[in-house]
N, C-alpha and C positions, 0 to 999 in steps of 0.2 A: 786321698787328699781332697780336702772341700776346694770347692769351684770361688774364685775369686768377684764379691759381689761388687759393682759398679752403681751408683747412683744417676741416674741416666733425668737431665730434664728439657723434653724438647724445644720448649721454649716458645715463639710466637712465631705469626706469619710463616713464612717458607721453613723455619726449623722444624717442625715434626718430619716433614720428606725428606729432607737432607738428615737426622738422626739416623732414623729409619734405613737410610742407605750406608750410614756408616755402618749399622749394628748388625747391618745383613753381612759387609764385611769383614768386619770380625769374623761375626760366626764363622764364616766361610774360610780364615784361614786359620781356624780351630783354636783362635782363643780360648774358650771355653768358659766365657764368664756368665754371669749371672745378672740381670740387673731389673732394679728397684727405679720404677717412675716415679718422678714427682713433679710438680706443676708451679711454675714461678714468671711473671711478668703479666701480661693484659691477661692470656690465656687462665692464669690463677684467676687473677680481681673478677674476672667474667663466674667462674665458677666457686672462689669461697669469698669474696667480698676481700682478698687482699693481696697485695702482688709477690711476699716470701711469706707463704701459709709458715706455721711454727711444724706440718706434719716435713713438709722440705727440707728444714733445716738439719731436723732429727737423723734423716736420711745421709746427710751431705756430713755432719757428725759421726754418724751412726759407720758407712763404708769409708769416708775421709778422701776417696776417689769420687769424682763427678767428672760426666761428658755433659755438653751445656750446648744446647743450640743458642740464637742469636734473643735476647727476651727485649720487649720496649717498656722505658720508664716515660708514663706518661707527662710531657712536656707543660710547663708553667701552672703546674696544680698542687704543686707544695710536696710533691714524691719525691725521696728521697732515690738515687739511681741502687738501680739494685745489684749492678755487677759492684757499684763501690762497698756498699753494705756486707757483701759474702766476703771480698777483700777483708775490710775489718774484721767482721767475725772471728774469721777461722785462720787469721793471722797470714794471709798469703800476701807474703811484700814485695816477689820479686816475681815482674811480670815478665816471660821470653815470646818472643815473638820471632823465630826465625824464617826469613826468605829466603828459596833457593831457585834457581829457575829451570823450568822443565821444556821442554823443546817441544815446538809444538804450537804457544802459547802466542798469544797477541802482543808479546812483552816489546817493549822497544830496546833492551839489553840483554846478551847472555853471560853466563858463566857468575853469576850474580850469588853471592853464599855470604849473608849477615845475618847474625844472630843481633838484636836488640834485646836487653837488660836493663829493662823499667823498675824504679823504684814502685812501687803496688799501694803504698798506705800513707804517703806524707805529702809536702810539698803545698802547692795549690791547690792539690784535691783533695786535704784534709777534713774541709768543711767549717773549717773553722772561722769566725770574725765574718760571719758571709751578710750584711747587713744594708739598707738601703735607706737614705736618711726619709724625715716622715715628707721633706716636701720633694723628694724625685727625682734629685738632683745631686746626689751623693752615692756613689754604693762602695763597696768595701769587702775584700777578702784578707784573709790573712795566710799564710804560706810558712808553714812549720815543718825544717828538716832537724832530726835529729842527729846528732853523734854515733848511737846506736844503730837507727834506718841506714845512714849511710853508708855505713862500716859492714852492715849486715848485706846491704845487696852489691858493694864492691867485691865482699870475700865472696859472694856466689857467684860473680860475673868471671873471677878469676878463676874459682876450683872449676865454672863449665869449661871456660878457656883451653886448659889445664886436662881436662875428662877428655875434652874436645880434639883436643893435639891441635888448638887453634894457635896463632903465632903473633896475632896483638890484642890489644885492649885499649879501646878509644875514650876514654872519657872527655863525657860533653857535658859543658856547664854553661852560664851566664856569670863566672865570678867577678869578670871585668864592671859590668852593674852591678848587679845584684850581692852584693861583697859579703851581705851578714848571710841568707840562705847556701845560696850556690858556690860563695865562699867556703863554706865547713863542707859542704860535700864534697867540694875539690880536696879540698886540704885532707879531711879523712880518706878519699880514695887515693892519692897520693902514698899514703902512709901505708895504705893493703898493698898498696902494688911492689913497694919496696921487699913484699914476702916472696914474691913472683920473677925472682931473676929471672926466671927461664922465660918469660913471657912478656914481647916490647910490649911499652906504653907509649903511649900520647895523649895528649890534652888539646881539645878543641872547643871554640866557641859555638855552642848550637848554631847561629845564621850561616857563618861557614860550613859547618857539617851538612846542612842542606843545600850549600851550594856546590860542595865537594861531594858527595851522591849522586847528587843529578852529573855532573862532570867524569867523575870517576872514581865508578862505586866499586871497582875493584880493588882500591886500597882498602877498603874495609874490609874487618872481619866480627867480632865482637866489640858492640856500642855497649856502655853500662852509662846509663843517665837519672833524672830525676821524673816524675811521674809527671809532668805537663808534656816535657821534651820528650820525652819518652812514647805520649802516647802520639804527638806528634809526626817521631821522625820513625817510629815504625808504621804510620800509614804513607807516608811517604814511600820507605823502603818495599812496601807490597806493594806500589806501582814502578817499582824497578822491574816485578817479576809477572803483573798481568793482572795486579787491582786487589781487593779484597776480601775477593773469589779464589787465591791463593794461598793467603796467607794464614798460619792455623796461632791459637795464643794458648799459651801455658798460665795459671796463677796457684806460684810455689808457696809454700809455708814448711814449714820446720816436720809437720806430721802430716799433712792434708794436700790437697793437689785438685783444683776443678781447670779441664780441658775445654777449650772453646771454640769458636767460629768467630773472628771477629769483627764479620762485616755483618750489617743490621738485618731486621726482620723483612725485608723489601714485602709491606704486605700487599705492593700494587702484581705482584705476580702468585703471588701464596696462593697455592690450591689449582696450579694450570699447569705444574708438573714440567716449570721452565729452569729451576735454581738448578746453581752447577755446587756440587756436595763438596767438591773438595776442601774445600776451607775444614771441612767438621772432620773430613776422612782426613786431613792432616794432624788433625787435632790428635785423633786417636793414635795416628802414630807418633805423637809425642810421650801419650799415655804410657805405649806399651814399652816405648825407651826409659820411660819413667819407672814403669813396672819391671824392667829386667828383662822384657820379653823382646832383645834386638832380632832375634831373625823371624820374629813374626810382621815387626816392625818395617823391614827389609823388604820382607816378602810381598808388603802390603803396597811400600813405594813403589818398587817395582811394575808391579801391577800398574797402577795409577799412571806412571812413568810410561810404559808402553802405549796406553790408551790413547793420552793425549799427543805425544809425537807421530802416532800413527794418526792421529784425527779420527779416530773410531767413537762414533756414537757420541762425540762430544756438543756440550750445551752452545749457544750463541753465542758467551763471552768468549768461549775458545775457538768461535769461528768456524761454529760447525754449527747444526739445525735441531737437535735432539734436545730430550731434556732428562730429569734428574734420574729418573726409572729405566731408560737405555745407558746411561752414563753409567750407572750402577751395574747392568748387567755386564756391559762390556768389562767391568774391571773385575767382577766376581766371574766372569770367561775365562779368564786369564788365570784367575784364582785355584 
């Protein structure tokens, strides 16, 4: 049986050490994959003059699986962001982003278990109408949901649900303003959820839902929203669990699948062996639930799990003095 190839890009600042420590374990609980580098954000532009070389892309095409460290788009220079670009591409419209919280942790909540369900490709982050009038004083976006976007990331919000043996589903909108966008995606996830006897709904206004998270985030369980709200109240929800240094993100499509890290390149410590890897090591166990491979997946939490409630070897966010390469070894100890 051929070995399963991953496209692996470590991305900028602190991601090559935190990749690195995920892929040590893997190997360690005998994934057994394969995997194919490739180079994308400052780290590409530095060495082929662009930030998603086309040999990347082929890669991320080519296995249809990607682990993705944190990449930076450089800021007011006319770069287009590069995690939205891979979205497009390769058709990944439903972003998950689940928090759970681990004991241990600097969290100010426990018992804390949300899955958010981002729409990935439309809304305000489409790109579109993005214009500034010539004298400085005008600018303009335009914000496009479809009938299809919508309908496509409410039925996946429900079948995780559903996979999940979760027991509601929150949809958050702005329909109350925003009548003609956030309108039809209420109205279309309304109409999925009707397939979903077995699974309550409810409907909430984004401001509320951040007010009711911070208050109590244990009515929640599955958020499905639209891609601003979306990437909003999932960073929110990864300071329910200890910042986001915890929190790992998925971006789904129909064939394809890139795993991520979803807090930035922090390039003020990159290269001092301070970053705390979980976020990418969650990431990967998103992978291998993705892949089929649950009790590697299991095995892996675990591990992680242990480490951090014992305070062994953990980084400074977690209130301990170590960094990324003891963090690592204690959980491949375990391994």
């Amino acid at each position: 049986m051929s070995k399963r190839t991953i496209t692996v890009i470590p991305g900028d600042g602190i991601g090559p050490s935190i990749i690195d420590s995920a892929l040590k374990i893997l190997d360690k609980a005998g994934c057994d994959f394969e995997y194919e580098f490739a180079d994308a954000g400052l780290a590409a532009l530095e060495k082929q003059g662009e930030l998603l070389p086309q040999r990347t892309l082929e890669l991320i095409e080519k296995n249809r699986i990607t682990l993705k460290g944190p990449l930076t788009t450089p800021v007011g220079e006319g770069f287009t962001s590069i995690n939205v670009t891979l979205r497009k591409k390769f058709g990944l419209y439903a972003n998950v982003r689940p928090v759970l919280s681990f004991k241990g942790t600097q969290a100010r909540y426990e018992n804390i278990d949300i899955i958010t369900v981002r729409e990935n490709t439309e809304g305000m982050y489409s790109g579109h109408g993005q214009k500034v009038s010539e004298d400085g004083l005008t600018a303009e976006a335009t914000s496009i949901v479809t009938r299809q976007g919508a309908e496509q990331i409410a039925t996946f919000a429900y079948e995780l649900a559903r996979k999940e043996n979760r027991k509601k589903v929150t949809i958050v909108h702005k329909a109350n303003i925003m009548k003609s966008t956030s309108g039809l995606f209420l109205k279309v996830a309304r109409e999925v959820s009707l397939r979903y006897p077995d699974i309550k709904t409810e409907e909430m206004i984004v401001d509320a839902t951040c007010m009711k998270l911070v208050m109590n985030p244990e009515n929640f369980d599955v958020i499905v929203t639209t891609n601003l709200f979306g990437d909003i109240l999932s960073d929110l929800c990864a300071g329910l669990v200890g910042g986001l240094g915890m929190a790992p993100g998925a971006n789904i499509g129909r064939d394809a699948a890139i795993f991520e890290a979803v807090h930035g390149s922090a390039p003020d410590i990159a290269g001092k062996n301070l970053a705390n890897p979980t976020s990418v090591i969650l990431a990967s166990i998103q992978m291998l639930e993705y892949l089929g491979m649950a009790d590697k997946a299991a095995l892996i939490r675990k591990a992680v799990s242990a480490v951090i409630e014992e305070g062994d070897r953990t980084t400074r966010d977690l209130g301990g003095t170590h960094g990324t390469t003891d963090f690592t070894q204690a959980v491949l100890d375990r391994l």
